[in-house]
SEKE-591468 format. One record per residue (C-alpha): y, x, z; residue in three letters. Coordinates in steps of 0.02 Angstrom, whole numbers, plus 50000, padded with zeros to 5 digits. Example, Ala and Ser with C-alpha at 12.3 -4.5 7.8 and 13.67 -1.06 7.14 Angstrom:
BEGIN
ATOM      v      u      w  resn
ATOM  49775  50615  50390   ALA
ATOM  49947  50684  50357   SER
//
This chain:
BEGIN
ATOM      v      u      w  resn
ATOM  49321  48812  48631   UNK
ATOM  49496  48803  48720   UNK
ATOM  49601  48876  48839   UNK
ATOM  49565  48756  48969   UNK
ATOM  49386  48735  48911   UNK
ATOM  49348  48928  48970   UNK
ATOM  49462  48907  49107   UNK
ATOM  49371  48760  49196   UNK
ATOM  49214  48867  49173   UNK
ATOM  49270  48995  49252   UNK
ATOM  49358  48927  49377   UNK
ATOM  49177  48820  49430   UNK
ATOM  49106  48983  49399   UNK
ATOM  49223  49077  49542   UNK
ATOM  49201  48923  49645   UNK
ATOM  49013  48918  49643   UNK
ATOM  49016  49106  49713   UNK
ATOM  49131  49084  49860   UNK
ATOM  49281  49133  49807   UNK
ATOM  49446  49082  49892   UNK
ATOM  49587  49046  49797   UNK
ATOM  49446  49013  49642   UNK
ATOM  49578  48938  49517   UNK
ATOM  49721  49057  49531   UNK
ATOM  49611  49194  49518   UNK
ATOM  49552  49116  49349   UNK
ATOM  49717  49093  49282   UNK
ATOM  49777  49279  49306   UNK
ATOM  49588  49330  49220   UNK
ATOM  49626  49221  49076   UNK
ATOM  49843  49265  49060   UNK
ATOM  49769  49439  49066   UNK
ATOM  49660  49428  48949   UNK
ATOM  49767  49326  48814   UNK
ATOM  49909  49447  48854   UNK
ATOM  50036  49334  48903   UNK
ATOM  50141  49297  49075   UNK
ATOM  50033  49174  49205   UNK
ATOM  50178  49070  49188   UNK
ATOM  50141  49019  49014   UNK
ATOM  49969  48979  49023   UNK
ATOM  49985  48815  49032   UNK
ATOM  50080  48804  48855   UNK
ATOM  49921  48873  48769   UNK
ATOM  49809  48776  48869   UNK
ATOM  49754  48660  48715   UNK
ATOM  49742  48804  48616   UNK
ATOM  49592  48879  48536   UNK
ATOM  49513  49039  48635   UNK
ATOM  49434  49199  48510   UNK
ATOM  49251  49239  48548   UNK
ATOM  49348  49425  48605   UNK
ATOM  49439  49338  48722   UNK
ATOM  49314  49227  48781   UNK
ATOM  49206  49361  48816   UNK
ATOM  49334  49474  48885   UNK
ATOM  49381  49329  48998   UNK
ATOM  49191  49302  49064   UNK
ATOM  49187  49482  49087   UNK
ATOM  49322  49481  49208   UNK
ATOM  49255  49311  49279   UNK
ATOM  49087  49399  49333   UNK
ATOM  49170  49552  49391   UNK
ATOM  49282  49446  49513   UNK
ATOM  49113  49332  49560   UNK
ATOM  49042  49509  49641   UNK
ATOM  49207  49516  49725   UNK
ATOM  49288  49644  49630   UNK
ATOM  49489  49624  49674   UNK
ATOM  49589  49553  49549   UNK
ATOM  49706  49681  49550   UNK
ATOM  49557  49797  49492   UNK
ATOM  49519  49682  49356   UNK
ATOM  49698  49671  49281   UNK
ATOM  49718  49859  49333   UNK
ATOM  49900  49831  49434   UNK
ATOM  49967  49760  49572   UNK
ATOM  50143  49690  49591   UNK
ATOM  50237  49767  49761   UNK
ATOM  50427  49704  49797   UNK
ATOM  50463  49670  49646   UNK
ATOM  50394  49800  49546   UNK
ATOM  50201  49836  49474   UNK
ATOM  50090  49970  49509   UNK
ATOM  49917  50034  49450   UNK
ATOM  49796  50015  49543   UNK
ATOM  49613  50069  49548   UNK
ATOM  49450  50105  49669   UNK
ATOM  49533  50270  49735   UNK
ATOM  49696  50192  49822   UNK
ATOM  49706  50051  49913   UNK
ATOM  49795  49891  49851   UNK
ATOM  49982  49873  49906   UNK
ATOM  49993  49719  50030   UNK
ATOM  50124  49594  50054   UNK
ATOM  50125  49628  50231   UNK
ATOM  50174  49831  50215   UNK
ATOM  50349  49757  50158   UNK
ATOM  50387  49746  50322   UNK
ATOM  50378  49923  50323   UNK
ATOM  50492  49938  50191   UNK
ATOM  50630  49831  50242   UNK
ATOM  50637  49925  50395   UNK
ATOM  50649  50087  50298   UNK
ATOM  50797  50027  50197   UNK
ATOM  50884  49951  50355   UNK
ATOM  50969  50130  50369   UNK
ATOM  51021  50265  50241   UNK
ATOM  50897  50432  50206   UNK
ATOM  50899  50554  50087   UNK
ATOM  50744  50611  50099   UNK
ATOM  50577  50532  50131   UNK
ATOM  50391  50593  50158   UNK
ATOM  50245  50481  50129   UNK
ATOM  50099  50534  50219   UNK
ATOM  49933  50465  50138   UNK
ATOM  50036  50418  49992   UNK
ATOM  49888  50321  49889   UNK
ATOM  49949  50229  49748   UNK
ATOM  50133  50299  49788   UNK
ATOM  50179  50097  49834   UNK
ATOM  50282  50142  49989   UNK
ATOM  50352  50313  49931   UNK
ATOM  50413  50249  49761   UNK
ATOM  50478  50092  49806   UNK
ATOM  50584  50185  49940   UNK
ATOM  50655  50301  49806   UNK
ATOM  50695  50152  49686   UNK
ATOM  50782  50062  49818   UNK
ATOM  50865  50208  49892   UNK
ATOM  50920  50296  49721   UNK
ATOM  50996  50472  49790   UNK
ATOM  50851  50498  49896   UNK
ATOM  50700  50636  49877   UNK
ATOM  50523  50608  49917   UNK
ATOM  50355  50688  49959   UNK
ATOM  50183  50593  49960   UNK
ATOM  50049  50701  50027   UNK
ATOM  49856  50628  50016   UNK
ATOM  49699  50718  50023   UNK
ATOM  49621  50641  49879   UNK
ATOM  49659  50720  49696   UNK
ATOM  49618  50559  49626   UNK
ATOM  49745  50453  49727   UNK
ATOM  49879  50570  49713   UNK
ATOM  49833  50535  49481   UNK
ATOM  49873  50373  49512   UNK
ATOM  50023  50412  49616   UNK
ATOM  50093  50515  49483   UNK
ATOM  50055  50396  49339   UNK
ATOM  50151  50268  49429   UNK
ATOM  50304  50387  49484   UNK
ATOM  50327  50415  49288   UNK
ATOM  50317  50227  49244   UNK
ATOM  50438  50200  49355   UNK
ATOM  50563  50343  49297   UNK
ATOM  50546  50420  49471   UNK
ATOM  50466  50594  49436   UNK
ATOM  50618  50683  49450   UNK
ATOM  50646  50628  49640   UNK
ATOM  50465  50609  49692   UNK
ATOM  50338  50758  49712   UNK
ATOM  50164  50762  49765   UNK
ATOM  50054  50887  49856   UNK
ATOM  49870  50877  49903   UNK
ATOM  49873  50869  50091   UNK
ATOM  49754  50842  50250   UNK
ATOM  49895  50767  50348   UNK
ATOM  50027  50899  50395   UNK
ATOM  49931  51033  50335   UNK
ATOM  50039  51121  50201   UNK
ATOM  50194  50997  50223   UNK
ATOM  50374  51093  50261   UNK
ATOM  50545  51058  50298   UNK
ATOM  50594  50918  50383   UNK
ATOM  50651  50741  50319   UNK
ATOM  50761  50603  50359   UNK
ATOM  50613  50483  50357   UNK
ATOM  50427  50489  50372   UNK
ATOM  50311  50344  50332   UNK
ATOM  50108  50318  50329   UNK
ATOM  49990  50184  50303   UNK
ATOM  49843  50277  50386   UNK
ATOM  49668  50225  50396   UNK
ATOM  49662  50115  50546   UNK
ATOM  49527  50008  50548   UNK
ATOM  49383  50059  50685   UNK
ATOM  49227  50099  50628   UNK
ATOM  49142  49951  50709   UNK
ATOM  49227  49829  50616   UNK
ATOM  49183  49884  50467   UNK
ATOM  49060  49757  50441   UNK
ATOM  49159  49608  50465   UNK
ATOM  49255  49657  50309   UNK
ATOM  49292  49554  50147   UNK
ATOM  49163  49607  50019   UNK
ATOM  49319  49641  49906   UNK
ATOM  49350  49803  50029   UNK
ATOM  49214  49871  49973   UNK
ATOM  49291  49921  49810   UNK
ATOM  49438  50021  49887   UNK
ATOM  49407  50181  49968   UNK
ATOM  49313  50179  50148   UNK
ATOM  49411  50333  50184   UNK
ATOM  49582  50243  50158   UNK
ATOM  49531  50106  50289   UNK
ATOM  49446  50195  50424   UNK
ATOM  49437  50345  50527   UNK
ATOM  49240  50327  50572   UNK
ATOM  49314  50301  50754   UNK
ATOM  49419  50210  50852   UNK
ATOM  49575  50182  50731   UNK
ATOM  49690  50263  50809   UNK
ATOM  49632  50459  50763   UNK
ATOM  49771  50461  50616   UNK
ATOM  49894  50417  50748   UNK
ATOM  49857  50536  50847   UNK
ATOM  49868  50688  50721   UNK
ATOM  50041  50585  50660   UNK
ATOM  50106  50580  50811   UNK
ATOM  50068  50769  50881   UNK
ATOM  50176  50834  50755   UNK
ATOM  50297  50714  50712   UNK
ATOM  50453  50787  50804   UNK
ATOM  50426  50945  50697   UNK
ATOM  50469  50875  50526   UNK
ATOM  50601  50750  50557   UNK
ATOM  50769  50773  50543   UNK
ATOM  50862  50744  50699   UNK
ATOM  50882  50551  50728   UNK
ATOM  50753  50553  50599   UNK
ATOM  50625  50393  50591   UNK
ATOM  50454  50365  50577   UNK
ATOM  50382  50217  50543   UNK
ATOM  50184  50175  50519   UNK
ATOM  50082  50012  50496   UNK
ATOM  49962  49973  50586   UNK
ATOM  49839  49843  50640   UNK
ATOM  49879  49690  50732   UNK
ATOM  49806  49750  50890   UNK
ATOM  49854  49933  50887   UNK
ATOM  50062  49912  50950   UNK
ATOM  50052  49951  51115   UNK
ATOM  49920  50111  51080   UNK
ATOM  50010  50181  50948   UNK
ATOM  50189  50142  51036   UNK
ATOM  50131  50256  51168   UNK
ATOM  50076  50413  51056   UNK
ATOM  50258  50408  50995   UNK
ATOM  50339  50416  51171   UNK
ATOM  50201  50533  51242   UNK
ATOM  50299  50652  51106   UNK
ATOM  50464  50620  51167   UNK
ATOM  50525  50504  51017   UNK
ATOM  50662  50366  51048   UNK
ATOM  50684  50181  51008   UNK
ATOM  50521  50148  50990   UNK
ATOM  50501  49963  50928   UNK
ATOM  50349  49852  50874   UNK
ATOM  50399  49729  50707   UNK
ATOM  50280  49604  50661   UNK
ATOM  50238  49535  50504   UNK
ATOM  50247  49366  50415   UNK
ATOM  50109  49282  50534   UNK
ATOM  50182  49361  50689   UNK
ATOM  50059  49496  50691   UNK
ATOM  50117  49663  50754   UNK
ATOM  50113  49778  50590   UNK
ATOM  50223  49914  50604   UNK
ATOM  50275  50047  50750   UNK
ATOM  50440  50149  50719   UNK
ATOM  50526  50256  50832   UNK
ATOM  50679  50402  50805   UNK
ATOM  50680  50576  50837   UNK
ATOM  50808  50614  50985   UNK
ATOM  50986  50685  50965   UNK
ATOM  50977  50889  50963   UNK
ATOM  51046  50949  51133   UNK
ATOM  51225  50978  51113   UNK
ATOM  51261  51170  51102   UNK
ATOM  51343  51257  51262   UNK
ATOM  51524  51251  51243   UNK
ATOM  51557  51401  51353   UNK
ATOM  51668  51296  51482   UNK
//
């Protein structure tokens, strides 16, 4: 059998079960599991496929026909520009959380904390970018914060990027140039209208069994006590939570408090600045 022999099967195979986006899914599978760039599969399409790799590849075929994400198939995701590993314990990194991150870079920090770090996408990619800086990424999860790590040292950023196990602020000190979070924001009652392909990353990571916006709140209450003065803090959020979470930052006395939107023209992130420190009395 060929290349392109499995490859229509699968690809039929993906199709018959739902699955948007059925052939490019079936090309990664099969570049995967032949080892080589997606780019060159279509050199070796004519080629002949090894029973291992044939069954390898219907392996990951069925696995992605029960809606298993891709990214958990091949075991990484690729994030501007760079790839992480991924697994069920983090969520995936998302296009649209570069919006996030060209924000972040719009202005120099030299330090940066991460809360809900995950996979370490936003943290890391922060420090690579921003090469002097220091970092913190703080999640509650022991297994996230394994996969953060393992990705910190494939990316030769250990020695600027630390982790602690965290609920939140709890435990977190200093203060920091720049805080970021991706928190769970998705309300309990819409849960149900997921993707299946949610189900596989971890419910706690996309909801806060409430109305969304419970992260924000703790985020927000404390904010002002760990930034830096003019320090930012930017979080993503969900297309419909602007205004709500907007409000949480200036109940708190933050400045500059802007909505950006992402690549559709959905709102996606909030950030706002801690205020100047009052000027010290000059005695006049």
């Amino acid at each position: 059998m060929s290349v392109q022999t499995a490859l229509i099967a699968g690809t039929k195979r993906l199709n018959a079960a739902g699955i948007d986006g059925a052939p490019r899914d079936a090309r990664l599978l099969m570049a995967h599991v032949l080892g080589i760039a997606p780019g060159r599969l279509t050199l070796v399409l004519p080629d002949a496929i090894t029973a291992e790799q044939a069954q390898g590849f219907e392996q990951a075929i069925e696995r992605r026909a029960k809606r298993e994400p891709v990214s958990h198939i091949l075991g990484y995701r690729e994030f501007y520009g760079r790839r992480f590993s991924v697994s069920a314990d983090v969520l995936d990194p998302r296009p649209e959380t570069e919006v996030l991150i060209a924000e972040a870079l719009s202005k120099p920090f030299s330090s940066v904390l991460d809360l809900g770090v995950g996979s370490g996408a936003i943290l890391l990619t922060l420090l690579a970018e921003q090469v002097l800086a220091k970092g913190m990424g703080t999640d509650v999860s022991e297994a996230a914060l394994a996969v953060a790590r393992g990705n910190a040292d494939a990316l030769g950023l250990s020695s600027c990027a630390r982790f602690q196990q965290a609920d939140w602020w709890d435990g977190v000190e200093g203060q920091f140039d720049l805080i970021t979070s991706n928190p769970p924001y998705i309300a309990a009652e819409e849960m149900a209208a997921l993707s299946p392909e949610l189900a596989h990353e971890p419910r706690v990571a996309l909801t806060d069994e409430a109305d969304g916006l419970s992260c924000y709140r703790i985020i927000a209450a404390q904010v002002r006590a760990f930034l830096a003065p003019r320090g930012r803090v930017l979080v993503e959020i969900g297309p419909t939570q602007g205004a709500a979470v907007s409000a949480l930052f200036l109940e708190q006395g933050l400045k500059a408090v802007r909505v950006l939107s992402d690549f559709d023209g959905r709102d996606r992130v909030v950030c706002a600045q801690a205020p100047n420190p009052h000027p010290r009395n000059s005695g006049k």
